[in-house]
C-alpha positions in Angstrom: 119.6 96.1 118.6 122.9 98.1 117.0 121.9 99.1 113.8 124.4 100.5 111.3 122.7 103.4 109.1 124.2 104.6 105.5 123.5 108.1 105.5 123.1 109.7 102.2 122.4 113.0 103.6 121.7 114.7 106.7 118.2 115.8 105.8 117.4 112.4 104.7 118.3 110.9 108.4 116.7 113.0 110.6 113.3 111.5 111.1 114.8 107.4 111.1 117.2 108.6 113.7 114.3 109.6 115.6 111.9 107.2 114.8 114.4 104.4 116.1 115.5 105.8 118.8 112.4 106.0 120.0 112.0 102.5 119.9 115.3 102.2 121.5 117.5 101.1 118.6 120.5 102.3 118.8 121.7 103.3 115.7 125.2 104.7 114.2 125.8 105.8 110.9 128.4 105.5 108.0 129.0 108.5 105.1 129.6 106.4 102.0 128.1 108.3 98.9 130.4 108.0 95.6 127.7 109.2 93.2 126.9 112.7 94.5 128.1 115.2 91.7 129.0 117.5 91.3 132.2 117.7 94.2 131.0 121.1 95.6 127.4 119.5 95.7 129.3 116.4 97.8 131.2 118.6 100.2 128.2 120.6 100.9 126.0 117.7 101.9 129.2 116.2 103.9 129.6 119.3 106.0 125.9 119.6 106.6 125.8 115.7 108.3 129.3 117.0 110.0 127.6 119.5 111.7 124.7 117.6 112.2 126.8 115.1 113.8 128.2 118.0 116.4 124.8 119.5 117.1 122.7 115.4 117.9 126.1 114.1 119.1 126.1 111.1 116.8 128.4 108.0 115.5 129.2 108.1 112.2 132.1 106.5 110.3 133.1 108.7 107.3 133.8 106.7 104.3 135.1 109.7 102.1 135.5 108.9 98.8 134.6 111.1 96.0 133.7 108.0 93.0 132.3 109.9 90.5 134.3 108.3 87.7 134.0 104.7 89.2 130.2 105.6 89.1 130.0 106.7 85.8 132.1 104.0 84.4 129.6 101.6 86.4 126.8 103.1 84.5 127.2 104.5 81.6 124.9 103.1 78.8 122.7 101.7 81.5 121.8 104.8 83.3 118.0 104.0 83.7 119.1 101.1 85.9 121.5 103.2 87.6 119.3 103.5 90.7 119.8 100.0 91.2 124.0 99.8 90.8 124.1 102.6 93.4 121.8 101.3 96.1 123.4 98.2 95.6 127.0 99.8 95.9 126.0 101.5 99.5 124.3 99.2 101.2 127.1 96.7 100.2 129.3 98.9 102.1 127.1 99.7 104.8 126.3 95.6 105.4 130.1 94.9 105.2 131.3 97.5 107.7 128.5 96.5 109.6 129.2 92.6 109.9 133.2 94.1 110.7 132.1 96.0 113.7 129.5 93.6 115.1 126.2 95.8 114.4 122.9 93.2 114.6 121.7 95.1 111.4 121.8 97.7 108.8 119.6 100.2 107.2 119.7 103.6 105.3 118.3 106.7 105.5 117.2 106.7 101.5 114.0 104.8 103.1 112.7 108.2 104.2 112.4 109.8 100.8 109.5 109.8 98.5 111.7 109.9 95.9 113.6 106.8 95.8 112.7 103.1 94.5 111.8 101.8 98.0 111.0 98.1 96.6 114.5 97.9 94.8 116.5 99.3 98.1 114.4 96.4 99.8 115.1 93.7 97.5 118.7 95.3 97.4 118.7 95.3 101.3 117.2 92.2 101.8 119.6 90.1 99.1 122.6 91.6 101.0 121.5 90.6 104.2 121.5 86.8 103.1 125.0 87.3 101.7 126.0 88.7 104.8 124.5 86.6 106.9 123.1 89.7 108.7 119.6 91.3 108.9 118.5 94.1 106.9 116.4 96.6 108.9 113.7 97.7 106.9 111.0 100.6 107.6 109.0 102.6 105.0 110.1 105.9 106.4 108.3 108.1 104.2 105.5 108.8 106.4 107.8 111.2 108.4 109.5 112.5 105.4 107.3 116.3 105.7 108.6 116.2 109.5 112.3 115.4 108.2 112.2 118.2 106.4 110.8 120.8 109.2 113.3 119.7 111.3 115.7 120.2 108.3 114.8 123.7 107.9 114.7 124.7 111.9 118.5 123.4 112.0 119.2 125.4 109.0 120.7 122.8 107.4 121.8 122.5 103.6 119.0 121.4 101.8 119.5 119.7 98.3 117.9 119.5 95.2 118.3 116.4 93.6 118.7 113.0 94.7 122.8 113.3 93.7 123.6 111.5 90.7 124.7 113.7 87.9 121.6 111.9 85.9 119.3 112.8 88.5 120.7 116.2 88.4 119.7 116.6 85.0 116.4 115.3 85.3 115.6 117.8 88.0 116.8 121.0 86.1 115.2 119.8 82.6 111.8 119.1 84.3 112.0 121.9 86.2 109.4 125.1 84.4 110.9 128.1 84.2 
């Protein structure tokens, strides 16, 4: 199987990249992330997958648009739902490139973390995949999340603290104790 992968991070890869290539899926990725804010918090997690990309020798088609004001304009007034609007807005990308370049599937690397709404990325997924007439790969990578992030730390990579919306931003510093 050729699998296309969006890649919202490079921490957020590393154990699905793995885990299918152990089962012999062979698996490229694509950048496409137009809600990360703010744009130092974008190119940091760009250069972190670039030299991720250098040190596992991997595929990845760079899709690099900073959207922020298409985002914001997308959700504004709705931002409990944004979740939704931006899953559905990169694996849309992700399922189009994918049916372009002939990949058997697609997929995402947001399936790893413990964080994200894993039943509306599969219903996202999965309703894309009939419009696309293309299968949506779907694993519950979360189980390998803790070793995602050991392998994170050993390749000294740029670690994040919030999922990348400016919304999830905020909820991460206001919960935060201090």
């Amino acid at each position: 199987m050729k699998l296309l992968m969006h890649i919202c991070c490079a921490n957020c890869c590393l154990y699905p990249l793995q885990a299918l290539k152990e089962k012999g899926i062979s698996t490229s990725g694509l950048w496409f992330n137009p809600n990360i804010h703010p744009y130092s918090e974008y190119r940091e997690r760009l250069k972190a997958l670039k030299y991720l990309q250098e040190e596992w020798r991997l595929d990845i088609d760079y899709s690099d648009n900073y959207g922020l004001r298409e985002f914001i304009r997308a959700v504004v007034n709705r931002e409990d739902n944004r979740c939704g609007y931006c899953y559905s807005t990169r694996l849309e990308k992700t399922a189009k490139k994918a049916k372009e370049y002939g990949f058997d599937a697609f997929t995402t690397s947001l399936l790893v973390s413990p964080y994200q709404k894993i039943d509306i990325i599969r219903k996202t997924g999965e309703r894309l995949a009939e419009k696309y007439n293309m299968e949506f790969f779907f694993e519950d990578f979360r189980t390998g999340y803790s070793k995602g992030v050991e392998i994170s730390k050993a390749l000294g990579l740029y670690r994040q603290k919030y999922c990348g919306c400016i919304y999830s931003e905020e909820e991460r510093y206001l919960n935060k104790k201090t």
